[in-house]
Backbone as JSON, one array per atom type, in Angstrom:
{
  "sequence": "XXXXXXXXXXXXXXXXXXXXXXXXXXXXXXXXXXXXXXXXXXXXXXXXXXXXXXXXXXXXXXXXXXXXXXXXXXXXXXXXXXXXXXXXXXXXXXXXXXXXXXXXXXXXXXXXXXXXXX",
  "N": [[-1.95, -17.09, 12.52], [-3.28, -15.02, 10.02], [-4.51, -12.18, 10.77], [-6.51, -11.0, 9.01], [-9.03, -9.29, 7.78], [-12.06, -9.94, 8.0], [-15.04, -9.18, 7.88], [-17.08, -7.17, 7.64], [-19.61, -4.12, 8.76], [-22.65, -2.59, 8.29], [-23.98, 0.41, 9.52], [-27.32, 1.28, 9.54], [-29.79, 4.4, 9.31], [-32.47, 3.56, 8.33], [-33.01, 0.59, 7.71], [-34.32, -1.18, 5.63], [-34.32, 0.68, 3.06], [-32.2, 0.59, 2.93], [-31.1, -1.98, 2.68], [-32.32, -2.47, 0.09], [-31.22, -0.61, -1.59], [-28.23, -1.84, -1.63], [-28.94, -3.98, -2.38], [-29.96, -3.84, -4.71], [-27.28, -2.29, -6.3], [-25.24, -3.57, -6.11], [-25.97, -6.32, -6.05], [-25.93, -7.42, -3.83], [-26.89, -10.29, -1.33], [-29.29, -10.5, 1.11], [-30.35, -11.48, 3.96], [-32.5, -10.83, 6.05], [-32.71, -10.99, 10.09], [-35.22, -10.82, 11.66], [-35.72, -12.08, 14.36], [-32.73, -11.37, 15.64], [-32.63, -8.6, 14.88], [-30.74, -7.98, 12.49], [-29.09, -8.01, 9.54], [-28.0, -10.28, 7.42], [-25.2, -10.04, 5.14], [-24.42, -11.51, 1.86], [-22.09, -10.85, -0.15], [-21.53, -12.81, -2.65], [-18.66, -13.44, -1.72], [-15.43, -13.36, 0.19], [-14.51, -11.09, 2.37], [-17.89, -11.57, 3.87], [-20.24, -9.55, 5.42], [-22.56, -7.34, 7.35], [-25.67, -5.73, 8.03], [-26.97, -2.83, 10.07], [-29.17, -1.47, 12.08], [-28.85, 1.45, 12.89], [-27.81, 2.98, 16.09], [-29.83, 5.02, 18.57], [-28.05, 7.23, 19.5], [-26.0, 7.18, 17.59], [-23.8, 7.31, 14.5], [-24.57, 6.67, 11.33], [-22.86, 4.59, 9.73], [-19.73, 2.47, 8.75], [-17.92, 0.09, 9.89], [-14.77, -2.32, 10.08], [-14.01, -5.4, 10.27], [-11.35, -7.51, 12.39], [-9.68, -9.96, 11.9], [-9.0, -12.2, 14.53], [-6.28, -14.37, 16.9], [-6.6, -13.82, 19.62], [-8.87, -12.17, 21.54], [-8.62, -11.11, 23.72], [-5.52, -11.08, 24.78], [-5.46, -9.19, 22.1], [-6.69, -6.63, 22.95], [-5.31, -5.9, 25.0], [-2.62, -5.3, 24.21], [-3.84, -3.31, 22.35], [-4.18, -1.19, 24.18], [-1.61, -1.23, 25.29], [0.14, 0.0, 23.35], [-0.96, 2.61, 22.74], [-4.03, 3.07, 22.07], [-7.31, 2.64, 22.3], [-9.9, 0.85, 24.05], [-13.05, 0.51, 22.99], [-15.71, -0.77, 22.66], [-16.05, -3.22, 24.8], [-15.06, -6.94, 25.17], [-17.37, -8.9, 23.61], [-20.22, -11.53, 23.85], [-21.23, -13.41, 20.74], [-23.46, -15.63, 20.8], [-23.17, -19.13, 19.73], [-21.24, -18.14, 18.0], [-18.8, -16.5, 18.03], [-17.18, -14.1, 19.17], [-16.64, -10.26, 19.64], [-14.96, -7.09, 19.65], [-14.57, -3.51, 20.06], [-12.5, -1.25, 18.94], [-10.31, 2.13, 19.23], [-7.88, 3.47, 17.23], [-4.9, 4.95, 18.04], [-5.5, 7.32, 16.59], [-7.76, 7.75, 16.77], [-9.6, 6.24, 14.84], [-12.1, 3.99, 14.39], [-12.63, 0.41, 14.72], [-13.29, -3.04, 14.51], [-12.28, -5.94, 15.91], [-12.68, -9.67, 16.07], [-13.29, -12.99, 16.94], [-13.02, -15.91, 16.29], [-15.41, -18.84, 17.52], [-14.02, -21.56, 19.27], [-14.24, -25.09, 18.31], [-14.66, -28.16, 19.38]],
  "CA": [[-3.15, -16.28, 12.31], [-3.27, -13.9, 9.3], [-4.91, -10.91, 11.57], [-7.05, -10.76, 8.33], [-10.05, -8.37, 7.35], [-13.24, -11.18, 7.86], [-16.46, -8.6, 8.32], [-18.11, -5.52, 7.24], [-21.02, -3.88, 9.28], [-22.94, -1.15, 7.56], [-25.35, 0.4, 10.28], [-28.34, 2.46, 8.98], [-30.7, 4.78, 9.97], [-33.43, 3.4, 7.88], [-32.34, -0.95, 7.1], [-35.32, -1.48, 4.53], [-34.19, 1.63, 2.11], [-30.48, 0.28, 3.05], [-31.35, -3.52, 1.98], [-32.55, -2.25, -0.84], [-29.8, 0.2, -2.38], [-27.12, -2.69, -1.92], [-29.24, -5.41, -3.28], [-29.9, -3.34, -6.77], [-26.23, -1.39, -6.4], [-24.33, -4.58, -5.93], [-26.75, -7.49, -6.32], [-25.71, -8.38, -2.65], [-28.18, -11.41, -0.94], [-29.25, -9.79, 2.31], [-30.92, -12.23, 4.71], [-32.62, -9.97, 7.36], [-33.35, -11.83, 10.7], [-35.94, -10.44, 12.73], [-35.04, -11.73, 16.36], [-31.78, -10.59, 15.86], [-32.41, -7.15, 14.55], [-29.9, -7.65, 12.22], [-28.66, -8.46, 7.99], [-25.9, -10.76, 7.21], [-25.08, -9.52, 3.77], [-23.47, -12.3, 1.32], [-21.6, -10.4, -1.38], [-20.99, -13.52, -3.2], [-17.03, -13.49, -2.09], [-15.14, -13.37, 1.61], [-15.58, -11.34, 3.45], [-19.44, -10.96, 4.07], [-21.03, -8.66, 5.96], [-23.47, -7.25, 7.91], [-26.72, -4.78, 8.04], [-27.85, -2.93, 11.18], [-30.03, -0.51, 12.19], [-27.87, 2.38, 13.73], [-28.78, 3.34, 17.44], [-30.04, 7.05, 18.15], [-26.56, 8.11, 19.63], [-24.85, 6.53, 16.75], [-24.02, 8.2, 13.28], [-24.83, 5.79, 10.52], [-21.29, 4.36, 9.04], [-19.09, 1.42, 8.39], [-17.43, -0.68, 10.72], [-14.24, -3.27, 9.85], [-13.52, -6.2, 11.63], [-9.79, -8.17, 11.67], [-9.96, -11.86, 12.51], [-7.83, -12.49, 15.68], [-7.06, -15.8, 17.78], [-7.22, -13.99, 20.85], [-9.38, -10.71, 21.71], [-8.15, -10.19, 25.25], [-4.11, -10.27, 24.07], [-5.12, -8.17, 21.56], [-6.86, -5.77, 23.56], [-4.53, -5.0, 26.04], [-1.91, -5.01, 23.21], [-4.01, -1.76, 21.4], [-3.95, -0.46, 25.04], [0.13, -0.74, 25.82], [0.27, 0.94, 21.95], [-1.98, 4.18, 22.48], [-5.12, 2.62, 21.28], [-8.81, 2.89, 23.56], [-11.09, -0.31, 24.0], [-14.68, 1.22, 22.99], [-16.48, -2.24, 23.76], [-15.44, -4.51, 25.46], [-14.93, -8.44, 24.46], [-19.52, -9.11, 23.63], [-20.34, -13.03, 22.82], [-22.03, -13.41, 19.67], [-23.81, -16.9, 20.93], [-23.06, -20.22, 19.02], [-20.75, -17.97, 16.63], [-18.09, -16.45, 18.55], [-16.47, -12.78, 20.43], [-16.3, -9.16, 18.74], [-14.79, -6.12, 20.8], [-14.17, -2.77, 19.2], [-11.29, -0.35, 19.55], [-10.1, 3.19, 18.52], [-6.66, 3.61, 17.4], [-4.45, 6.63, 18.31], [-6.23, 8.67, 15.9], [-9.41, 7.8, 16.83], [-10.16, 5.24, 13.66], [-12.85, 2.72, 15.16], [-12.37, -0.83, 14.06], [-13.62, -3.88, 15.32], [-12.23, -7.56, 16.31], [-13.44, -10.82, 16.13], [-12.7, -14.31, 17.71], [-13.57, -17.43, 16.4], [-15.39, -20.06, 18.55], [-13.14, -22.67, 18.85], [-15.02, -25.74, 18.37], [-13.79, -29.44, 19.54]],
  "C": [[-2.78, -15.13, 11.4], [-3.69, -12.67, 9.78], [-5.53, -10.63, 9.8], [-8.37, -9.82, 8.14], [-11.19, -9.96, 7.16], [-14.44, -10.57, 8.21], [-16.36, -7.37, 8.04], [-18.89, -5.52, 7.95], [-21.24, -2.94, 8.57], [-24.25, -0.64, 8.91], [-25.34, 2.05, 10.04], [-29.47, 2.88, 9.85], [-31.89, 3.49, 9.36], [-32.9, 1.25, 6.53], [-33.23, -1.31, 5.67], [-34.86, -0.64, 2.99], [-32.4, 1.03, 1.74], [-30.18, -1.31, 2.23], [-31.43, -3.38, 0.3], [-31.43, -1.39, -1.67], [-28.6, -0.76, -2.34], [-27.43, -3.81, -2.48], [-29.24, -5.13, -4.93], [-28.66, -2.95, -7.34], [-25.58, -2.61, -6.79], [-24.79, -5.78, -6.16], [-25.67, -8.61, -4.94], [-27.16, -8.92, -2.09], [-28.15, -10.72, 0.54], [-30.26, -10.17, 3.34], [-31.39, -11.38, 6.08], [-33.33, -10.6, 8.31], [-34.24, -10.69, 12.25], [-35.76, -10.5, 14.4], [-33.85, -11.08, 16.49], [-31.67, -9.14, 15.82], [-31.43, -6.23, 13.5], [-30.09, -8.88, 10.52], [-27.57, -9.39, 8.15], [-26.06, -10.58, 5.32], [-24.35, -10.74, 2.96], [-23.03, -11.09, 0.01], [-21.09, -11.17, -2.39], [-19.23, -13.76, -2.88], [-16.83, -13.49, -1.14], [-14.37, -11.9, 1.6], [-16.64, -10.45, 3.24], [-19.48, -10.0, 4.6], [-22.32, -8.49, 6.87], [-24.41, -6.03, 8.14], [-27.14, -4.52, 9.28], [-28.32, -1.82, 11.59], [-28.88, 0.61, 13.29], [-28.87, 3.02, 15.35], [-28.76, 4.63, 17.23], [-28.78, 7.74, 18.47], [-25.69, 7.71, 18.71], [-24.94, 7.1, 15.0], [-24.09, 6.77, 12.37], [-22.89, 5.69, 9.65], [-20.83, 2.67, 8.38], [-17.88, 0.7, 9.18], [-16.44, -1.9, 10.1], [-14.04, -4.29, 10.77], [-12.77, -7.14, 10.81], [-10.4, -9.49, 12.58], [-8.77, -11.68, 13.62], [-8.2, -13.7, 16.26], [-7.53, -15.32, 18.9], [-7.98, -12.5, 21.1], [-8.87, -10.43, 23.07], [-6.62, -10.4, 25.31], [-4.6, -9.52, 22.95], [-5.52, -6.82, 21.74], [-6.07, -5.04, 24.31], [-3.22, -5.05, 24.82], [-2.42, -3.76, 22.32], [-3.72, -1.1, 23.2], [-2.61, -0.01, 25.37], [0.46, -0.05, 24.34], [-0.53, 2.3, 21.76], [-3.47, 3.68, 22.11], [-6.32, 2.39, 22.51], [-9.44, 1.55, 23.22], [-12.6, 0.55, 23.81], [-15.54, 0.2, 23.33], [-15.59, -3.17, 23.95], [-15.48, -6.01, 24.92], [-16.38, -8.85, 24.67], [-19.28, -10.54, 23.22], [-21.4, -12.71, 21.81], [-22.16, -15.48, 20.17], [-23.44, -17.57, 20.01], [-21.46, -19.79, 17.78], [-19.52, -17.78, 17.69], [-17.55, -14.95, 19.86], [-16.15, -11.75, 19.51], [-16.0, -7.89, 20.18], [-14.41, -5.1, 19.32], [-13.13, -1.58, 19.98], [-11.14, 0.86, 18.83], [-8.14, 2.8, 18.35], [-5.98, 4.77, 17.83], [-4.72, 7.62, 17.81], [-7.58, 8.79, 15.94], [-10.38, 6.86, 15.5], [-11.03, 4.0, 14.35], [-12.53, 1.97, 14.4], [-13.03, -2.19, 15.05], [-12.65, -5.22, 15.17], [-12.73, -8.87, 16.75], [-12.64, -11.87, 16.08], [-13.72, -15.01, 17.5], [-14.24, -18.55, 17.6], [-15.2, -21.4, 18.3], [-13.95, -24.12, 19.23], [-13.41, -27.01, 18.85], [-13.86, -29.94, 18.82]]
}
């Protein structure tokens, strides 16, 4: 496993004004799905992305996420290294598992787990 960089989130106050400034800025394709509540951004290249409306306790930012095989060794692996779990291991149905962590300086980041198909 490369522990690679495979996701961007961008979450905005205002997604419509946000859709728009990266589709003209960048001429990214920005598929916004209503039940979800949420963008998947193609930037033409790997890795994509994603658009989402920022909650009210949440400052509008930018979120990375590393590809991992496993999210619960690598959780308790940021924990025995100084590092905080901020969510916990969430399913993303049909797709796969994202948890997010701080590191010892407080740098949020996220992780994501493939679902391993048969």
């Amino acid at each position: 496993m490369d522990n690679k960089l495979c996701h961007f989130e961008i979450a905005s106050r205002d997604v419509e004004k946000a859709m728009k400034f990266y589709s003209t800025i960048f001429n990214w394709k920005i598929n916004w799905d209503e039940k979800m509540n949420y963008g998947m951004i193609d930037t033409g290249a790997y890795p994509g992305g994603g658009l989402d409306k920022a909650k009210e306790d949440q400052e509008p930012g930018v979120n990375l996420y590393i590809l991992v095989e496993s999210i619960e060794e690598t959780l308790k692996n940021i924990e025995n290294n100084g590092g905080k779990v901020n969510v916990a291991k969430t399913e993303i149905p049909t797709i796969g598992w994202f948890a997010h962590f701080a590191d010892p300086d407080g740098n949020v980041l996220g992780i994501y787990e493939n679902l391993k198909k048969d």
